[in-house]
C-alpha positions in Angstrom: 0.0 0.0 0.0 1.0 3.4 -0.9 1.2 6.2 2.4 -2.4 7.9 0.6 -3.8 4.1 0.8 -3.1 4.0 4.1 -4.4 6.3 5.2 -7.4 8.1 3.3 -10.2 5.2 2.6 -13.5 6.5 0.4 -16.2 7.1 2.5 -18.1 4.7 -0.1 -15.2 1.8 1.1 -15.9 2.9 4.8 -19.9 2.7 4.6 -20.4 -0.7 2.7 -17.5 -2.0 4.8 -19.8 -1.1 7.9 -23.3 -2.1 6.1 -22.5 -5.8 6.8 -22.7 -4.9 10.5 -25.8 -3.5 10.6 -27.4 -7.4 9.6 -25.1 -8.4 12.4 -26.8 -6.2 14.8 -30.1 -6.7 13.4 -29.4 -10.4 13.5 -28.1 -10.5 17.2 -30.2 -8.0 18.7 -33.4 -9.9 17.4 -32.0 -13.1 18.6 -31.1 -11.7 22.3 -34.0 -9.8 22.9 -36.6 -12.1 22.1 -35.4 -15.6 21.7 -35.3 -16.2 25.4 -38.3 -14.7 26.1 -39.9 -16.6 23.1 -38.6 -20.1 24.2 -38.8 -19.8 27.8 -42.0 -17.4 28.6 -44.2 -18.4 25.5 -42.9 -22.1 24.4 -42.3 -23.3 27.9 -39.0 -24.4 27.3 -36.9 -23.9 31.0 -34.7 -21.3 31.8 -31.8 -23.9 32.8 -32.5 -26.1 28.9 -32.7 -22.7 27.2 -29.9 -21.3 28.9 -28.2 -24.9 28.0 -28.9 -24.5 24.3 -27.4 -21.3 24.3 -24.5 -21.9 25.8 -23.8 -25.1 24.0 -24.5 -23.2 20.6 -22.1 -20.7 22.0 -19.3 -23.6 22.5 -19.5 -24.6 19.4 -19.5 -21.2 18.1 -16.3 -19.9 20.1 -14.5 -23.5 18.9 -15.2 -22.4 15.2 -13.9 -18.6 15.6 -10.5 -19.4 15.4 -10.3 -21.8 13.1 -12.1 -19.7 10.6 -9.3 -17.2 11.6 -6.9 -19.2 10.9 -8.3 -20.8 7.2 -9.0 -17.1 6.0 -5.2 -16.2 7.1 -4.5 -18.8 4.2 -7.4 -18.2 2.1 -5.7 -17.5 -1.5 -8.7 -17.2 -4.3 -9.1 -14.1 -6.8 -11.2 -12.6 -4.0 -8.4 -12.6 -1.3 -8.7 -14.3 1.7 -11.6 -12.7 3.7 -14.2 -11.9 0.5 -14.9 -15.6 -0.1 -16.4 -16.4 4.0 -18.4 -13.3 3.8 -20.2 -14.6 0.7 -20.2 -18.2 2.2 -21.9 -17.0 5.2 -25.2 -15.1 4.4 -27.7 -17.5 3.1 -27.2 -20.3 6.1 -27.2 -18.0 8.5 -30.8 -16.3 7.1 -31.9 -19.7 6.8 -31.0 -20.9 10.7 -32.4 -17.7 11.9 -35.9 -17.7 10.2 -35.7 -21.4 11.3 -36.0 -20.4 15.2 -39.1 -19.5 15.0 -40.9 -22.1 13.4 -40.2 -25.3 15.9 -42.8 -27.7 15.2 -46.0 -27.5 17.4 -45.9 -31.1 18.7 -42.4 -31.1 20.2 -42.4 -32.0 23.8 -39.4 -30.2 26.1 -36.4 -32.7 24.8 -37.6 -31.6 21.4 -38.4 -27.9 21.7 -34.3 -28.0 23.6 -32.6 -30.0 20.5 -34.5 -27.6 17.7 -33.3 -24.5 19.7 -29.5 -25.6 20.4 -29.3 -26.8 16.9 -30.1 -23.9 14.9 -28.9 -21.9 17.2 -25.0 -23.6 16.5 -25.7 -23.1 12.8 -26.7 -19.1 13.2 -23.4 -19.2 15.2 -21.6 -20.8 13.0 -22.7 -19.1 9.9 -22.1 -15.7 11.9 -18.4 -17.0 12.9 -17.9 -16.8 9.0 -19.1 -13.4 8.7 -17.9 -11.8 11.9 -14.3 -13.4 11.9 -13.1 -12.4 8.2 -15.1 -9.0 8.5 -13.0 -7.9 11.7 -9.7 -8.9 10.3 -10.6 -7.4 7.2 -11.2 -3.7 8.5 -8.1 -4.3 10.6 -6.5 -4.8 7.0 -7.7 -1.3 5.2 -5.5 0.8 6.8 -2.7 0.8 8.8 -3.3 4.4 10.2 -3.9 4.6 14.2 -6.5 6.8 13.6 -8.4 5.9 10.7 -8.5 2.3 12.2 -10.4 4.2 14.3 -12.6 5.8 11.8 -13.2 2.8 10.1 -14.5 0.5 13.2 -16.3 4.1 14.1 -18.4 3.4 10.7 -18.7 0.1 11.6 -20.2 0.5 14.6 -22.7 3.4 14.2 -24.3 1.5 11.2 -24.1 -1.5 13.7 -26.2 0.6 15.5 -28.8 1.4 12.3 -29.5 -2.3 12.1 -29.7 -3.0 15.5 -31.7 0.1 16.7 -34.0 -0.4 13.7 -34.8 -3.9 14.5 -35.4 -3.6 18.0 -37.8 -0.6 17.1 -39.6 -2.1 14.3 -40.2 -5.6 16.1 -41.5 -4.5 19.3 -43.8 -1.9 17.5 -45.0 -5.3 15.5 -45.3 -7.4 19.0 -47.2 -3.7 20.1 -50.1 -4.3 17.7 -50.1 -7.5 16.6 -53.4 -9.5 18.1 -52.0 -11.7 21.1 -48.8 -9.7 21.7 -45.9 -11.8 23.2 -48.2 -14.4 24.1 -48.8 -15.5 20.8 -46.3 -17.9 18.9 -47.4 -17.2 15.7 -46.6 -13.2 16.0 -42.6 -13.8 16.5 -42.2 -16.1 12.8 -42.3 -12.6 10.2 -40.1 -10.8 12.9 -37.3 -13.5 11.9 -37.9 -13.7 8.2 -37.6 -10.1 7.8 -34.5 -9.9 9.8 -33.2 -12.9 8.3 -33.9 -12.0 4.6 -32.3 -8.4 4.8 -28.9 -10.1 6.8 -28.5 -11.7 3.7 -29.1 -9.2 1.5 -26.4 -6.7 3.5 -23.8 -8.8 3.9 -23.7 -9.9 0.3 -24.1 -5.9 -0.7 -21.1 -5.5 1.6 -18.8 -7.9 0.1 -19.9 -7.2 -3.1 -19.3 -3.3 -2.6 -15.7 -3.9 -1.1 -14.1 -6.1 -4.1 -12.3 -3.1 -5.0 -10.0 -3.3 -2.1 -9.1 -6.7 -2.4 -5.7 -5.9 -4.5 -4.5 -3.2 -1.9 -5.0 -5.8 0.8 -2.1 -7.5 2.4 -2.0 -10.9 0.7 -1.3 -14.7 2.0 2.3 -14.9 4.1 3.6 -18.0 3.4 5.6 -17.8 6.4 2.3 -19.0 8.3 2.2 -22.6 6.9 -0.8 -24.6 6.1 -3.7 -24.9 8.0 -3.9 -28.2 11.1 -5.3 -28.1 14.0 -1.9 -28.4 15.6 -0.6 -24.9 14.0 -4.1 -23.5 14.9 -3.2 -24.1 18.3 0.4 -23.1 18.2 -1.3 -20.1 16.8 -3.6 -19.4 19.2 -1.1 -20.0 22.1 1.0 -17.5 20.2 -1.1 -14.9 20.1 -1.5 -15.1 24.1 2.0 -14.5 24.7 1.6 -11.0 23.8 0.6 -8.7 27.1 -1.0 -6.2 25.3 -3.9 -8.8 23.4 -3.7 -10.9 27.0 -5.1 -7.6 28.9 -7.9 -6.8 26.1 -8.8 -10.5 26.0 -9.4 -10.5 30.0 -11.2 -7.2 29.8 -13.3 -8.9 27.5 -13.5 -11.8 29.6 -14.8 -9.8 32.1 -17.8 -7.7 30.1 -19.0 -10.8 28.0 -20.0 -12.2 31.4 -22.2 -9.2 32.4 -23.8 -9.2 29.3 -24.7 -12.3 28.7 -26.6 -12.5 32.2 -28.3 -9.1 31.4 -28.9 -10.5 27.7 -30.5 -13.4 29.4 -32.7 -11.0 31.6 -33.6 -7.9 28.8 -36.9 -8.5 27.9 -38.1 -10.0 31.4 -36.5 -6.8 33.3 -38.1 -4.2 30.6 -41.5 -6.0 30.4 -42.0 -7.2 34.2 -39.4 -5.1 36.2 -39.9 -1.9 35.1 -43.7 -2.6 33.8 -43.2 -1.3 30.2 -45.3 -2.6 27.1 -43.8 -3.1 23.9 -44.9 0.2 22.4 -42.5 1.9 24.9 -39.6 -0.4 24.8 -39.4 0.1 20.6 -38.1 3.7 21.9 -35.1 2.3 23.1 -34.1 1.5 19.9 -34.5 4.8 18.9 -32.6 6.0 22.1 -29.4 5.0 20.6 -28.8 6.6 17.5 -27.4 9.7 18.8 -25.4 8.6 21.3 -23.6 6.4 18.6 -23.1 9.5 16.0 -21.4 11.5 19.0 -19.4 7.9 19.7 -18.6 8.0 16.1 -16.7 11.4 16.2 -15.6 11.6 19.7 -14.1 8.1 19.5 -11.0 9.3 17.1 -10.6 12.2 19.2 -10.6 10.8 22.2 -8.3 8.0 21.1 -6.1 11.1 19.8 -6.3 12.7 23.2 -6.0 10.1 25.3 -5.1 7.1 23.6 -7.1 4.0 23.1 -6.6 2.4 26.7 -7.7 5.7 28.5 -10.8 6.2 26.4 -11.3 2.4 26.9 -11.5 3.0 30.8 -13.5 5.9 30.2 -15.7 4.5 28.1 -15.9 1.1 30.6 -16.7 3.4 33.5 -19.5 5.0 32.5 -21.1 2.1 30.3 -21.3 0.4 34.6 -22.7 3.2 36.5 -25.6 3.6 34.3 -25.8 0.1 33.8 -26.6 0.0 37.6 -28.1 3.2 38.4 -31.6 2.2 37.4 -32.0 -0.8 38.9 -29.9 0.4 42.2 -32.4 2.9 43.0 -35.6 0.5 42.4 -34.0 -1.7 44.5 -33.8 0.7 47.1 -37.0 2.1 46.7 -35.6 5.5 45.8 -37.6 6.1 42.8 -41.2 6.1 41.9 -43.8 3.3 41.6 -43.6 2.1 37.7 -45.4 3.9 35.6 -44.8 7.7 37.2 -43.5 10.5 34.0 -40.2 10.1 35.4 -39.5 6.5 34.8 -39.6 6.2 31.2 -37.3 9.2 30.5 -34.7 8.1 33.0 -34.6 4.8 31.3 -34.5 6.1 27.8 -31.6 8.6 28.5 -29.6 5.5 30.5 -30.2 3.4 27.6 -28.4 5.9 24.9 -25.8 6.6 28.0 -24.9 3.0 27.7 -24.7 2.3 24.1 -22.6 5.4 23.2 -20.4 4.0 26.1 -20.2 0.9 24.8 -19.9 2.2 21.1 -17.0 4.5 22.3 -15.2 1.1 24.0 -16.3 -1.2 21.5 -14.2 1.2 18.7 -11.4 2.0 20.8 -10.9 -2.4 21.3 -11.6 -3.7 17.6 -8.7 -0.4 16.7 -6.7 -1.7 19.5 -6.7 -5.4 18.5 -5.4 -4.0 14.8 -2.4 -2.3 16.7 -1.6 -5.6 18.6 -1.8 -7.5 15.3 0.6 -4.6 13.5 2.9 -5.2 17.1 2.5 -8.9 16.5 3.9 -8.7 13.0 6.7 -7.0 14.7 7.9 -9.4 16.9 7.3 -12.3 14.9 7.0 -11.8 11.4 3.5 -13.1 10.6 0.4 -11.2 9.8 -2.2 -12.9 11.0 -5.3 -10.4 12.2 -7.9 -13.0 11.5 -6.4 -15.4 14.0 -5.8 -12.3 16.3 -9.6 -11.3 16.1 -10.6 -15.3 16.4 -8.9 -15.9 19.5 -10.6 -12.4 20.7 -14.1 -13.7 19.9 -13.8 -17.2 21.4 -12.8 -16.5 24.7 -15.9 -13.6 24.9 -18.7 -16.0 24.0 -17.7 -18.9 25.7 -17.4 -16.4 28.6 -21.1 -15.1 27.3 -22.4 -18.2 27.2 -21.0 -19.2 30.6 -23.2 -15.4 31.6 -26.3 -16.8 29.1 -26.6 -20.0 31.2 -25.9 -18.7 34.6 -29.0 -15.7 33.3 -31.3 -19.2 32.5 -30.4 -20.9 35.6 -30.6 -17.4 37.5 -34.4 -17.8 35.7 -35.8 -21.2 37.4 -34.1 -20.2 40.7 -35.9 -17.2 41.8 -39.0 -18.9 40.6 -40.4 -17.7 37.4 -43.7 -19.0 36.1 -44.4 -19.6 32.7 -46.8 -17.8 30.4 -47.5 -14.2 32.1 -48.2 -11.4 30.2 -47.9 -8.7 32.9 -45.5 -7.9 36.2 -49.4 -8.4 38.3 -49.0 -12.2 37.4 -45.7 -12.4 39.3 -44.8 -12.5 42.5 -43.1 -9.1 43.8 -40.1 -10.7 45.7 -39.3 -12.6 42.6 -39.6 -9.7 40.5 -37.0 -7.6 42.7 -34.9 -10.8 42.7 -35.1 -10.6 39.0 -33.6 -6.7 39.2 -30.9 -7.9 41.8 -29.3 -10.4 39.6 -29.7 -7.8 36.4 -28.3 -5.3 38.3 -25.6 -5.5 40.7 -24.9 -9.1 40.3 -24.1 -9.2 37.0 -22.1 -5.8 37.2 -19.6 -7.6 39.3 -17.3 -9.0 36.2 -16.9 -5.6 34.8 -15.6 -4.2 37.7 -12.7 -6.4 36.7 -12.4 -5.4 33.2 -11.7 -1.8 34.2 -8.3 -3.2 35.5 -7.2 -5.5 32.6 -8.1 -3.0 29.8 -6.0 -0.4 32.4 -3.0 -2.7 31.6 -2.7 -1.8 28.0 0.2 -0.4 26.6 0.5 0.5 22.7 0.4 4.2 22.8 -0.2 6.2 19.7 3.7 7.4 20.7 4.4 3.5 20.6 2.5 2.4 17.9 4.0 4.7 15.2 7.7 4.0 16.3 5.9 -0.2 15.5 4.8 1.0 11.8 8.5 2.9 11.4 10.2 -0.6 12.5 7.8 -2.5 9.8 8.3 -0.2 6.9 12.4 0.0 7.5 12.3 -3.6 7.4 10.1 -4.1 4.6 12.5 -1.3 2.6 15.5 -3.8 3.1 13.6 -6.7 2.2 12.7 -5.3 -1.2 16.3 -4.4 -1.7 17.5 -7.5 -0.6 15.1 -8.8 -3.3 16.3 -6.9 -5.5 20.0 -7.8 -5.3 19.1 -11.2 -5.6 17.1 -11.0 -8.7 20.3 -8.7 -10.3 
């Protein structure tokens, strides 16, 4: 790549790049809002079995990250390495999605639990083959500290178009249709939507990035063929650098707390807090400015105060307001459900924590493409997919360890099966519902403020790394040059 490659990507490049995330979001968000509450509250299915299926699915998701990392670092095809997985993975995963929500009517519990974890490993699967290459692909468009930041920063506020969207759109549906969430049938065009337009975005994406496949960085031979031995030696290799070991922890850390809150999100917004569907489709819509100031600030404050301190920053925040709501029920301090003030605090918590988490979530994906440039370094090898693999596998088995504990956390405090309204529920296992959603599950984060603190690749540091790789990639050439004289 030429200095002007590097850094100064078309805003076309940048958007359809990003567009892929938003049937990622739209995809995910779906699935963890409703596919608990579908399973569990309206199909019966119980908390500990659908928790169970999740994390199983999760397993066998984790497993397949990095060796999907590891084939597309050796992926050689006319459409690089990371083009050919993103075409692979739409229409299965459209399929497996829309599949969810049609389990057949006479399946007994065993039944309902095998449907559920085995489409739920092939959405997981198909997304590994998406989500893998895509990372290590935007980690390969520029090697610019700061526009690595600008291009995760359009990833992640058209993440937030798909997700938002969906969220809105399918609980305004669930709002009017007849039967609500109590009906099975209502939930089926909710996932053929979603599904159909995940395919049709990530294909558009790919598609509309096939221009930037010659300016990419291209197989290194250096990395051998592909074995499960080597993907292990890999693996192993990428946790002897400190700097990917303290994101990786951090990460361990948050994936906990949000898959026991992802476990929890529609009981805690429908029965905790007593809203109905047509008010919860407004959080969706809570989130779109808080990701367009996340999308400019995150640069900045990266410039300002490099990646790890806006990480902290970003980490602190995204917990206080993740607990403040639920704190103060908890204690009584605020008014019975329903009062003015209720819906407004929640709403402006809501965009609070997903610009928090947009401004950490860029800062870490940027990060991760410093450690992979730091990792070339010291080794020789490029390898970002197996960099972003290893990443991704230890967060959702660590999310699926929170999904099942959320399940589990479900049958222990008691929860019956079929309500439609908080009145239907006991009161002390409705606050015992807020307790585990709330400070319980913040615990684990508190910890990931301390590993993402250990970070070291300053923007100081990480342009002396690039003035290392281009001096040695200067003699290499003339040593190649010699040789061919």
């Amino acid at each position: 790549m030429t200095k002007e490659d590097q850094t100064a990507l078309s805003i076309k490049t940048k958007v359809f790049y990003g567009s892929g995330a938003i049937a990622e979001a739209a995809i995910h968000i779906t699935f963890n809002t409703f596919n608990f509450l579908f399973y569990n509250n309206v199909l019966g299915l119980s908390g500990t079995l659908a928790g169970l299926a999740l994390t199983i699915a999760v397993v066998f998701d984790a497993i397949s990250d990095p060796i999907v990392g590891s084939l597309s670092d050796r992926w050689k095809s006319k459409l690089g390495r990371r083009h050919p997985f993103l075409y692979l993975s739409a229409v299965p995963l459209g399929v497996c999605f829309v599949a969810l929500y049609v389990p057949p009517q006479a399946f007994g519990e065993l039944g309902l639990f095998l449907w559920f974890t085995i489409f739920t490993i092939g959405l997981r699967v198909s997304l590994t083959f998406y989500h893998v290459p895509h990372l290590a692909l935007g980690a390969e468009l520029s090697d610019d500290y700061r526009e690595r930041s600008i291009v995760y920063a359009y990833n992640s506020i058209l993440s937030m178009v798909g997700g938002s969207t969906a969220y809105f759109l399918a609980w305004t549906y669930l709002g009017q249709a007849e039967g609500g969430i109590s009906n099975v049938d209502n939930f089926l065009p909710i996932g053929l939507a979603v599904g159909v337009l995940a395919v049709i975005l990530i294909w558009l994406s790919a598609h509309f990035t096939r221009d930037q496949i010659p300016k990419l960085k291209q197989v290194d031979d250096s990395v051998g063929r592909f074995s499960l031995r080597q993907l292990g030696y890999e693996v192993l290799d990428c946790f002897h650098n400190k700097n990917y070991v303290w994101l990786v922890l951090g990460l361990l850390c948050l994936s906990a707390t949000n898959g026991i809150r992802e476990a929890m999100n529609a009981y805690i917004g429908l029965f905790f807090w007593e809203l109905d569907p047509n008010q919860l489709r407004f959080f969706g819509l809570a989130t779109p400015l808080a990701f367009v100031v996340a999308f400019f600030a995150t640069p900045y404050l990266n410039d300002k105060f490099d990646k790890v301190g806006t990480m902290i920053g970003g980490l602190t925040v995204l917990i206080i307001f993740q607990l403040f709501p639920p704190v103060l029920r908890l204690l009584g301090v605020l008014p019975e459900n329903g009062h003015p003030l209720i819906f407004p605090m929640l709403l402006t918590s809501i965009a609070i924590i997903y610009g928090a988490g947009a401004i950490l979530n860029i800062s870490v994906m940027s990060a991760l493409a410093d450690v992979a440039d730091e990792h070339e370094l010291n080794t020789g090898r490029r390898q970002e997919g197996i960099f972003y693999s290893a990443r991704t596998f230890v967060g959702k088995a660590t999310g699926a360890f929170g999904l099942l504990i959320g399940g589990i956390a479900i049958d222990i405090i008691g929860w019956p099966r079929g309500v439609e309204s908080a009145d239907q529920v006991d009161a002390q296992v409705i606050w015992n519902l807020g307790l585990i959603e709330g400070p319980i599950a913040i615990i684990p984060s508190l910890f990931a403020i301390f590993f993402y603190g250990r970070y070291r690749i300053s923007k100081k540091r990480h342009a002396e790394i690039r003035l290392e790789l281009e001096q040695r990639r200067r003699v290499e050439e003339a040593s190649e040059a010699l040789m061919s004289e």
